[in-house]
Every structure is written in structure tokens, then in C-alpha cells.
C-alpha atoms as one frame of an Amber mdcrd trajectory, in Angstrom:
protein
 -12.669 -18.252  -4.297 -12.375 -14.474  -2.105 -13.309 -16.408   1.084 -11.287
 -19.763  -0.082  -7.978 -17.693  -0.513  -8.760 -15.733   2.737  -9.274 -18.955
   5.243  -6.206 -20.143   4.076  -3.989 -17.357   4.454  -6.054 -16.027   7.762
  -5.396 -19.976   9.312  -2.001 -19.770   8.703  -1.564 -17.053  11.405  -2.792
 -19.617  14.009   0.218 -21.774  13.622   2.836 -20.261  15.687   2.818 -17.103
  18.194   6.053 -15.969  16.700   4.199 -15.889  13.031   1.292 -14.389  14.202
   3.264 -11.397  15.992   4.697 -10.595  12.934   1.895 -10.612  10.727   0.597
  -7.679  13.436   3.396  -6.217  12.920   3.060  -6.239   8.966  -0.408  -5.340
   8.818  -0.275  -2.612  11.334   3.219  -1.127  11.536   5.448  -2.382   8.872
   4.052   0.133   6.210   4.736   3.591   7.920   8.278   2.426   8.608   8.398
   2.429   4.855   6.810   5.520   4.630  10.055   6.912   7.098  12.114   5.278
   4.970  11.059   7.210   1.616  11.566  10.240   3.778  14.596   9.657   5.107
  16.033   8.542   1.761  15.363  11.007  -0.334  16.002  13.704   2.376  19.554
  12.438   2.368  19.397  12.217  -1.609  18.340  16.229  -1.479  22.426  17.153
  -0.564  23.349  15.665  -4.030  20.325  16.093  -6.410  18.095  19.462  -6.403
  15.251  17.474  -7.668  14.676  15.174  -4.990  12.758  17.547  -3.378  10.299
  17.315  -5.961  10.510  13.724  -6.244   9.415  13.012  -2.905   6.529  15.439
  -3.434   5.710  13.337  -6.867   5.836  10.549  -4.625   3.629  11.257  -1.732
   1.539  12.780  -3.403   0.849   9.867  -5.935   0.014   7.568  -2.500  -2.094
   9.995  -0.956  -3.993  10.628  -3.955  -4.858   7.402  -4.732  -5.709   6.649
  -1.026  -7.812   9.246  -0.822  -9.877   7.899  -3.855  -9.689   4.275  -2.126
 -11.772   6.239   0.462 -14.116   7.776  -2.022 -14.881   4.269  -3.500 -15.290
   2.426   0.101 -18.199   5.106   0.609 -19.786   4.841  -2.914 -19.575   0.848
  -2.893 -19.455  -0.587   0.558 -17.877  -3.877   1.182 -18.294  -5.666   4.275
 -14.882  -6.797   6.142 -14.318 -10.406   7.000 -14.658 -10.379  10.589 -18.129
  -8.612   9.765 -19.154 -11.052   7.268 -17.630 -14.463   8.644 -18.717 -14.793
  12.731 -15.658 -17.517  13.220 -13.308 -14.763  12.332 -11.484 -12.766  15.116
  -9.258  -9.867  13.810  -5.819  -9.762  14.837  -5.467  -5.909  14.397  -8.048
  -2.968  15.224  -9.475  -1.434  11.967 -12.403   1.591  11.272 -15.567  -0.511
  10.073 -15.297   1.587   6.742 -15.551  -0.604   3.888 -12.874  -2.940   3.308
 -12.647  -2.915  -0.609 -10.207  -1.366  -1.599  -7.761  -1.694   1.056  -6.279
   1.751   1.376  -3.099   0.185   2.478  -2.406  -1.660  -0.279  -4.009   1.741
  -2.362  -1.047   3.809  -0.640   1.832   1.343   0.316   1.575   0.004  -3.618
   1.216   3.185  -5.070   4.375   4.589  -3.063   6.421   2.085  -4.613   4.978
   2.013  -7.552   5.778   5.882  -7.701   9.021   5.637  -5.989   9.814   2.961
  -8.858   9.572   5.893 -11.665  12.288   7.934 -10.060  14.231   5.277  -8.689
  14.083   1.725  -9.801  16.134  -0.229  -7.196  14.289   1.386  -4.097  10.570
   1.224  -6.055  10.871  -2.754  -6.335  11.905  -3.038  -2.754   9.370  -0.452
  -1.808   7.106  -2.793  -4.171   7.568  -5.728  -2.686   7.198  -4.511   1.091
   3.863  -3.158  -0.008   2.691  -6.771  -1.094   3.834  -8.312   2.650   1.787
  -5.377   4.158  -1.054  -6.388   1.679  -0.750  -9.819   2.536  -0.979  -9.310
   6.165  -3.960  -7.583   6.012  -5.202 -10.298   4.638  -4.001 -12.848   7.133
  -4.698 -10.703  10.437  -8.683 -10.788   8.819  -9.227  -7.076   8.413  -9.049
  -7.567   4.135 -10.726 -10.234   1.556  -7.958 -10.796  -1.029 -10.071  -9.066
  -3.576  -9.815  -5.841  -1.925  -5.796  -5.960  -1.880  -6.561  -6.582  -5.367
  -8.277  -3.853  -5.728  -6.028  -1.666  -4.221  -3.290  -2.659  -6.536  -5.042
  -1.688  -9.680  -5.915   1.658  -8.084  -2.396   2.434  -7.216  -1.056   0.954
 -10.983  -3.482   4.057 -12.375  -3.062   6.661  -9.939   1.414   7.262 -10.024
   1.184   7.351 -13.848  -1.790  10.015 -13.885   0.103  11.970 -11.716   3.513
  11.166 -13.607   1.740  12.062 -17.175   0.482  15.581 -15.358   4.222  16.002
 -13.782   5.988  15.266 -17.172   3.276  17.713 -18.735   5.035  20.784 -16.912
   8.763  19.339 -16.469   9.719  17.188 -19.113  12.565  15.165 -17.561  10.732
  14.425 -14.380  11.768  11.487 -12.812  14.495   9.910 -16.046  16.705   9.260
 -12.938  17.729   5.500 -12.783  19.276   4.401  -9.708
């Protein structure tokens, strides 16, 4: 069903130069626009609310951590990428030959929405759903098996709310802001 899922959504990138430009542009640059986005908004949000400050902190700090364990677990348990495993599969974007499963994009796009979504609602479901185009790109430029985007989500559903719980253990209102 992993490979199934995968031809379709990798074949679909061979249907129009346009489409395919953009799904480079997804997998490979769309994310860390996002990233200068969370930066830029809560920099701006800093003149108005003290705590931002520490909000962005919560924030990037929940997506590195959990990417960092995505690269833990892609040394412990190895996973071949597509264009590794499949020989009619060309890549559309570079990629390390680490492990593809868990996709650390997904790990750290996901979990920066997910944690932006705890301090701000409105910007964490946008965030949220940029992170799942990213995901899917990866998918459909061949660097990612739909399982390991999988993966990355559940990684990055655990690792905000750790970090939350441990936040919340030393400041009690952390992050009751609803926007």
C-alpha cells in the first residue's frame, strides 16, 4: 500500500512542468519560508505581548527537538528512500541518503505548527496545514514513502505536548493565549 500511495502521488508530478516546479518548490523551499514566517510573526507580536519571546522559544524548540529525535530514529532503524529502493524512480530534489523514515520535515514543519497551534490557534492550523503540502511534496518529488510522513506526524503530535507539559510545569499559564 506504502509503494501504491507513493507511485501515484510521485506520477502525478510528471503531468505538467508548471506542477512539477512547484512541488520542488514545496518539498525543498516552501518549509523554511514558514519557518521566517514564525519569526517574523511573533517578533512583531513581542511590541505588544512580553511573552512572545518565550513563545517562540516554546516553539522552536518543540520542532527542533523532535527533529533531532527523527534523526536519532533514522540511525537506530534505517529505512531505505524510494529512489534507493525503486530503480524507475528519479528524485526531483537532492536529499542526504540518511534514512528516510521519519521524514524530519514533516518531524519539524508538523511539530512547528502543531506547537505554534498551543499559543496561537489561527496561525497553528495554517502553519498545520502548510506542513502537510511540504509533507506531501516530499512525497511526490520521491525523496519520502508516505509512511515516513506518517511517521513524522506522530513524532511531532508527542514531542510539542512533552515540551508544553514541562513548560506549564514551571509557568502555569504558558501559552492560554487564543488568537
Amino acid at each position: 500500500m506504502n509503494e501504491l500511495i507513493f507511485r501515484y502521488l510521485y506520477g502525478l508530478t510528471g503531468q505538467s512542468a508548471f506542477f512539477g516546479r512547484v512541488v520542488v518548490f514545496s518539498a525543498a523551499y516552501f518549509g523554511w519560508l514558514l519557518l521566517a514566517l514564525v519569526i517574523i510573526v511573533f517578533a512583531r507580536r513581542s511590541r505588544d505581548h512580553p511573552s512572545a519571546g518565550r513563545e517562540l522559544f516554546f516553539i522552536i524548540s518543540a520542532a527542533a527537538g523532535a527533529w533531532l529525535t527523527a534523526q536519532v530514529i533514522k540511525l537506530v532503524w534505517p529505512v531505505a528512500r524510494p529512489f534507493v529502493k525503486l530503480a524507475d524512480i528519479t528524485p526531483l530534489i537532492t536529499v542526504s541518503d540518511q534514512g528516510s523514515f521519519p521524514s524530519g520535515h514533516a518531524t519539524f514543519f508538523f511539530a512547528l505548527g502543531i506547537a505554534a497551534y498551543s499559543v496561537d490557534r489561527r496561525l497553528g492550523r495554517w502553519l498545520i496545514a502548510a506542513a502537510a503540502a511540504v509533507s506531501l511534496a516530499r512525497v511526490m518529488s520521491g525523496v519520502h514513502w508516505p509512511s515516513d510522513i506518517l511517521g513524522g506526524l506522530v513524532l511531532a503530535l508527542v514531542a510539542p505536548y512533552l515540551i508544553l507539559f514541562f513548560a506549564r510545569l514551571f509557568n502555569p499559564g504558558f501559552g492560554r493565549r487564543d488568537s
